[in-house]
N, C-alpha and C positions, 0 to 999 in steps of 0.2 A: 504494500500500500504506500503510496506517495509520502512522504513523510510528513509536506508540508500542506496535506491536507488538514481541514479544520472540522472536525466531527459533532461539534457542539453547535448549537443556535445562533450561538453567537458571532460564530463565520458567518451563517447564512445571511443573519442581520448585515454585517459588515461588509462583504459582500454587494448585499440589495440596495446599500447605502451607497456605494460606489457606483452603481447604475445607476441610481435617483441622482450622483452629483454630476453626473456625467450629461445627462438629462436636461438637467437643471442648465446648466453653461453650454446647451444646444452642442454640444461636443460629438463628432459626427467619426472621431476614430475608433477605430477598435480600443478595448480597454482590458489589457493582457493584465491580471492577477491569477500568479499561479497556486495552483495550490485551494482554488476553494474546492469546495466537496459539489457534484453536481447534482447526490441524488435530493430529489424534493425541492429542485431549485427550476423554476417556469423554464422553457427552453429561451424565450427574451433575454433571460438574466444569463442562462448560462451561454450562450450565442454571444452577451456582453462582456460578461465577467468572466469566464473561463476560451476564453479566445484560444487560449494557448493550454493547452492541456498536458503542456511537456511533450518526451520522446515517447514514441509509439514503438511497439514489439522490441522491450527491451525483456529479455529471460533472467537474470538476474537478481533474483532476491533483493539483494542489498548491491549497491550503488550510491554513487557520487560524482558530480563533475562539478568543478569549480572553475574561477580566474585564478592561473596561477601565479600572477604578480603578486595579486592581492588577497587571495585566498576565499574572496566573495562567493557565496556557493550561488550556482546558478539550476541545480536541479538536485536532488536525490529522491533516495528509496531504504526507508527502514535504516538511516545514517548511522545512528547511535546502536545497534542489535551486535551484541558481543559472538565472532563467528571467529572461528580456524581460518589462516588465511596463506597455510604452507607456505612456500619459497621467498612471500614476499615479507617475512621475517627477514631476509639477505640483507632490507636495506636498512633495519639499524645494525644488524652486523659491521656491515660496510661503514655505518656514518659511527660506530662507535670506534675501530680501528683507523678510520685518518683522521679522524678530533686526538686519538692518543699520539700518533706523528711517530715519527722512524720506520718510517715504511722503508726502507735501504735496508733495514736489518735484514739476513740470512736467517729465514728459519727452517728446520728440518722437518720434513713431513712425518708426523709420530705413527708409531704404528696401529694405534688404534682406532684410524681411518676404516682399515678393514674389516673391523667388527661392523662396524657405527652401520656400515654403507651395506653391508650385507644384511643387516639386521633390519632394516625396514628400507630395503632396495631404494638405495638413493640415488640422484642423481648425482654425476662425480664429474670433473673434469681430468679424469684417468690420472691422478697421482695415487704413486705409490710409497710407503716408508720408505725414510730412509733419503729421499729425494729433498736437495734445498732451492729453494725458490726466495724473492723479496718480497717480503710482506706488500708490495706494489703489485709485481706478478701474481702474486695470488687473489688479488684484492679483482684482478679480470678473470681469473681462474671460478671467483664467485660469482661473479655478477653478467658474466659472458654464459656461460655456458651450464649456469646453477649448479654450480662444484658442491656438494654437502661435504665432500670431501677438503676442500679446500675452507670452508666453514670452519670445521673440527679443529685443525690445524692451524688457525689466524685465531679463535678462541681460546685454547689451548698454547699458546703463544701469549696474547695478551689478557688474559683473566688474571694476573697467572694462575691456570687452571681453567676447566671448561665451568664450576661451579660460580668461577670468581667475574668469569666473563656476564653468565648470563643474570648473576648479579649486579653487574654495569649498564648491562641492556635496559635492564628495569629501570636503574638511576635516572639514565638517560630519558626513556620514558615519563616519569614525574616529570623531568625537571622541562620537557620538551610542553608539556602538558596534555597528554594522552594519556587523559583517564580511563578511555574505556581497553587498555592495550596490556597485554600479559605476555613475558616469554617464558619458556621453562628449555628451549632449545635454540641454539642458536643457527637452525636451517629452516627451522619451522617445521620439523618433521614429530610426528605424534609421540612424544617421549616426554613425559611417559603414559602421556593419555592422549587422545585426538583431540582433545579440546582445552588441555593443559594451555595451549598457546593460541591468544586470542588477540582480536583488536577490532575495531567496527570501520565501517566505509570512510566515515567522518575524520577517524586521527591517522588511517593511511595515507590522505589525500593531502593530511599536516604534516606527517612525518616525511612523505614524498617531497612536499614543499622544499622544506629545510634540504634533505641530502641534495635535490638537484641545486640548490645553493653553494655545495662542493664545488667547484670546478673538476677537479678528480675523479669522483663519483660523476657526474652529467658527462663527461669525456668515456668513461666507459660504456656506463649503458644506452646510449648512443650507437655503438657499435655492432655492425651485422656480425663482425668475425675480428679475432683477433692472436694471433701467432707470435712466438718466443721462441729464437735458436737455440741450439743445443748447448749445454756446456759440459764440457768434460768432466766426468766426475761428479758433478752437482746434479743433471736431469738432462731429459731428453728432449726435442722438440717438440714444440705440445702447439696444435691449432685447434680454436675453438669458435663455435659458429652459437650465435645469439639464440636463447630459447624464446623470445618474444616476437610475435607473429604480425606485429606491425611493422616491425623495422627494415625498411626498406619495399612497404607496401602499402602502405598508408604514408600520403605525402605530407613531410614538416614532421615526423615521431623524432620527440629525442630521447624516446626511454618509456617506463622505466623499469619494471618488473616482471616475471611469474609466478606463479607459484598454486602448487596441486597435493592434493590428499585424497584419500576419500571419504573423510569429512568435509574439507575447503571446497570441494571442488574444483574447478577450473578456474583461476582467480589473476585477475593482470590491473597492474597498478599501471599507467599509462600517461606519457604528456606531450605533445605536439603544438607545432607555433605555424602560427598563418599571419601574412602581413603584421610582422611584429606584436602578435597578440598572443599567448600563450595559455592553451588549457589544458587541465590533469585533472583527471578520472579514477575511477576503480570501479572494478565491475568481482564482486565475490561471490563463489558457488555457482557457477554457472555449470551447466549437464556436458557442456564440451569446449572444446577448443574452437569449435565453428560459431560456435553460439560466443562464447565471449568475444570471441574475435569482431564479429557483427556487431555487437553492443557496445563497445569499446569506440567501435568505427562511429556509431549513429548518436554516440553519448560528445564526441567528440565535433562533428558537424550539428551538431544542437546548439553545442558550447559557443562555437565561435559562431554560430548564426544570433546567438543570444548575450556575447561578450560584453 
């Protein structure tokens, strides 16, 4: 249900009131208020007052698409509903390892990569122990190609400890002001429950905000694909190709996320710029990749038809 619909009488009134002033001042425009409720409401009024009834066939439970200058929301769906939002936990991974800074450090991939990723079939960007990378290289390792692998391992590095990390994840959260937002993992993967890690449409769209404010972060997930030569001794060539289904298909995407469970569903945090105007989205739980894909797309030419 629209979030911003109004269920009580007192929309209706307010509302009917906005027809009567529109009326009243022979005012012959259309009179876009979104969000009133249309059942019980004269087809007059809702022809008036409901002009704009938002996006049509969106699938998606929960949504949101905002300005992302300004962060003004311009449409949603069920904002605030506490939901699993798998993968796109990566990006306070991401935004909590380059606020910590020394990304040049060398770290070694730990071995307990290979439990982690076997254990609720993750996605990896094929590192194995033993292999050292910089906390930079990994930092595309996660957000190019949705490494849980490469998660574990920048966690486990900077917590110190993976308990210490996703105790920082949380800080971060407070301190960002994303109430409605819980990690207990740092890939977003169901550990140690499917719903242990949570956050709503509303503070993905805030916490999206802030990291593409990174340079670093927006420079990555930006990217269709992204490759590191080999170095001896240290790791092998590793080429990585973007899990995000806009990038490079939807014209102006500069990001941002995925992420999937099968509690989350099919879930893509999203932001794209047209004639210097910039909007970011989320679309969670959605039944596929076709479907988010679409809602993503039609959330996004709403946005900037609505900017």
């Amino acid at each position: 249900m629209h979030a911003r619909r109004m269920l009580i009488t007192s929309g209706l009134a307010a509302g009917l009131a906005v027809v009567a002033m529109a009326a009243a001042t022979g005012a012959n425009a259309a009179v876009r208020v979104t969000g009133v409720r249309a059942a019980g409401v004269p087809n007059a009024a809702i022809r008036a007052v409901a002009a704009d009834a938002g996006p049509t066939g969106i699938q998606a439970p929960y949504a949101d698409v905002a300005n992302a200058a300004t962060g003004a929301d311009i449409w949603n769906q069920n904002p605030t509903s506490q939901v699993p939002m798998g993968s796109i936990a990566k990006v306070m991974t991401a935004y909590v390892v380059i606020e910590s800074g020394n990304l040049d450090q060398e770290i070694t991939v730990p071995d307990g990569i290979t439990a982690y990723d076997k254990e609720f079939g993750a996605s990896t960007a094929g590192l194995k122990p033993g292999e050292q990378l910089t906390a930079r290289e990994l930092l595309y390792a996660l957000l190019v190609p949705s490494g849980c692998d490469a998660a574990f391992t920048l966690a486990q590095a900077y917590g110190p400890g993976l308990s210490g990390f996703i105790d920082k994840m949380n800080a971060a959260a407070a301190q960002l002001g994303l109430t409605g937002t819980h990690f207990t993992d740092f890939s977003g993967l169901p550990d140690p429950t499917e719903f242990s890690t949570y956050s709503t449409a509303q503070d993905l769209v805030a916490l999206g905000r802030v990291a593409m404010q990174l340079p670093l972060f927006a420079s990555i997930v930006s990217l269709s694909s992204y490759q590191i030569a080999a170095v001896k001794g240290e790791h092998p060539k590793f080429k990585w190709n973007t899990t995000n289904p806009l990038i490079g298909n939807y014209p102006g995407t500069i990001g941002i996320k995925t992420g999937d469970t099968q509690a989350a569903g099919d879930c893509l945090l999203f932001e794209a710029v047209r004639n210097g105007e910039n909007v970011i989205g989320v679309v969670l739980d959605d039944p596929s990749w076709t479907a988010a894909t679409s809602d993503a797309e039609t959330l996004l030419n709403y946005g900037f038809s609505h900017y």
